[in-house]
Residue frames as qw, qx, qy, qz and C-alpha x, y, z in Angstrom:
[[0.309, 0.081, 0.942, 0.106, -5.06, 36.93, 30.43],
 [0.408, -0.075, -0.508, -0.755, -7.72, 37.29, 27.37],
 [0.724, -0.040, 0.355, -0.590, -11.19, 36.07, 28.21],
 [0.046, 0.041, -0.954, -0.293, -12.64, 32.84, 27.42],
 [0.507, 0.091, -0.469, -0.718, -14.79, 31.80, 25.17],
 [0.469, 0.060, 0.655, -0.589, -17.45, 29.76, 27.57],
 [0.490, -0.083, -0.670, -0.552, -19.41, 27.25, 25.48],
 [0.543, -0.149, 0.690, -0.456, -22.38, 25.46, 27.74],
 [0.057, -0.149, 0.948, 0.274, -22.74, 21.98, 27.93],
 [0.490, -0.165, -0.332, -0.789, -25.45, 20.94, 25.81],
 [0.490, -0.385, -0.763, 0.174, -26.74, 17.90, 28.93],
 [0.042, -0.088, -0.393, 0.914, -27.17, 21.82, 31.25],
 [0.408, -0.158, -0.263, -0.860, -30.26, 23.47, 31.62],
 [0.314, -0.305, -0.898, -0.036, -32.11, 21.06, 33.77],
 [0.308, -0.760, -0.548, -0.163, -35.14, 21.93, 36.37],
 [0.367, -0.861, -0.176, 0.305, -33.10, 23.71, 38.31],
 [0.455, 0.882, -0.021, 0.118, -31.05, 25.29, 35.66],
 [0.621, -0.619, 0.426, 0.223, -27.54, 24.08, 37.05],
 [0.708, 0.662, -0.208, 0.133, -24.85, 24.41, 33.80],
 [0.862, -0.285, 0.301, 0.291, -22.04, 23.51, 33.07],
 [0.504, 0.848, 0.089, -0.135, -19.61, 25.25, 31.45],
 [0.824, -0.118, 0.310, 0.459, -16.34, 24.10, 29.75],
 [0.194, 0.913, -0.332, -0.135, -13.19, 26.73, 27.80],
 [0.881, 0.164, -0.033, 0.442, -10.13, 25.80, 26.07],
 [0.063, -0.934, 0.170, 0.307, -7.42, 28.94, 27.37],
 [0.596, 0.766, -0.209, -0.115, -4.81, 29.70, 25.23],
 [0.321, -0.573, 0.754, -0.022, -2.20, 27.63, 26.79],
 [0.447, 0.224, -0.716, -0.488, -4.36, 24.43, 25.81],
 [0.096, 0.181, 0.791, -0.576, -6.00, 23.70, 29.00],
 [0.385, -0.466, -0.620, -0.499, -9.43, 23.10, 29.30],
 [0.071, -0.115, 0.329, -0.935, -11.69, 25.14, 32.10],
 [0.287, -0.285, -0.905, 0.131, -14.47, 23.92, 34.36],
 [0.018, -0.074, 0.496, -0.865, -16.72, 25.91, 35.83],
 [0.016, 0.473, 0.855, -0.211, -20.61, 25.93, 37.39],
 [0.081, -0.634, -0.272, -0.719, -23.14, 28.35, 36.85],
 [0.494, -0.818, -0.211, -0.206, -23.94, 28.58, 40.39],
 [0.535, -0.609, 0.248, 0.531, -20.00, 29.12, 41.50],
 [0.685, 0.708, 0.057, 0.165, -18.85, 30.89, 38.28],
 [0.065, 0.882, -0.457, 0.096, -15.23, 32.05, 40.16],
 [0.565, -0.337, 0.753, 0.019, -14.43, 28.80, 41.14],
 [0.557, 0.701, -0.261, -0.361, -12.32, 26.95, 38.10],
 [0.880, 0.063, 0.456, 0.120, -11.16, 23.45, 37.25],
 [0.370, 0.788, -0.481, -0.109, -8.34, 23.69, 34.83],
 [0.793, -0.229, 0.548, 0.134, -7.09, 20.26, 33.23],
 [0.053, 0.589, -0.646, -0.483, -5.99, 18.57, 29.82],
 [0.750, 0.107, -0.312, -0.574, -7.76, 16.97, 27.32],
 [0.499, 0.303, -0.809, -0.070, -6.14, 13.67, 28.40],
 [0.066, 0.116, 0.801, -0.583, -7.06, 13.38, 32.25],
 [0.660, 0.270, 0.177, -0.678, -10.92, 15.04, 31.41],
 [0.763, 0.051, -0.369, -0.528, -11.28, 12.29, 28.58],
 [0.292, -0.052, -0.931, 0.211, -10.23, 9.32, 31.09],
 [0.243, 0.164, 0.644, -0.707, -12.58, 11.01, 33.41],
 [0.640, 0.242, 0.064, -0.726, -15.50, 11.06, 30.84],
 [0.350, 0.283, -0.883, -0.133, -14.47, 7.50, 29.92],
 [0.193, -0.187, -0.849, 0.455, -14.80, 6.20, 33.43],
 [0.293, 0.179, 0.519, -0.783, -18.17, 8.00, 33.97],
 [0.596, 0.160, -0.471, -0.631, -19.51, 6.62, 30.47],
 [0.404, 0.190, -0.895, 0.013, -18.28, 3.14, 31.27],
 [0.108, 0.236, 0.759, -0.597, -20.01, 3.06, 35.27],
 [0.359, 0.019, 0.760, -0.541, -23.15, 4.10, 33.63],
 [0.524, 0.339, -0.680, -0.385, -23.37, 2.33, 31.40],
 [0.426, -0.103, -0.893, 0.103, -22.75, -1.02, 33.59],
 [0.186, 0.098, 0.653, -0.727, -25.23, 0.59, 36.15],
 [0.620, 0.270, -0.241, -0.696, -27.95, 0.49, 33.37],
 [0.632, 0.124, -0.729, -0.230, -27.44, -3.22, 32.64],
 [0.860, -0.419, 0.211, -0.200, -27.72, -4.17, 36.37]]
């Protein structure tokens, strides 16, 4: 399998330096992984990850407005 091309996300990097880091492989999946568990990989499709970043915009979003 070729490597992948790791891009961190640009919300990483907080006090305790905990990243996030997200690949497309060459199939057309899309790769998950932590900086503080880098062998342990998440591997979805653009279609499930953007419902999931949907539904986590949307909650807080209505958690802001009260």
């Amino acid at each position: 399998m070729p490597s992948l091309n790791w891009q961190k996300s640009s919300y990483s990097g907080g006090p305790e330096s905990n990243c996030l880091y997200i690949a497309t492989a060459p199939d057309g999946t899309i790769r998950l992984r932590e900086s503080d568990a880098p062998d342990t990989v998440l591997t979805t499709t653009p279609g499930p990850l953007a419902a999931l970043l949907e539904t986590l915009s949307t909650t807080g979003r209505s958690r802001v407005r009260g």
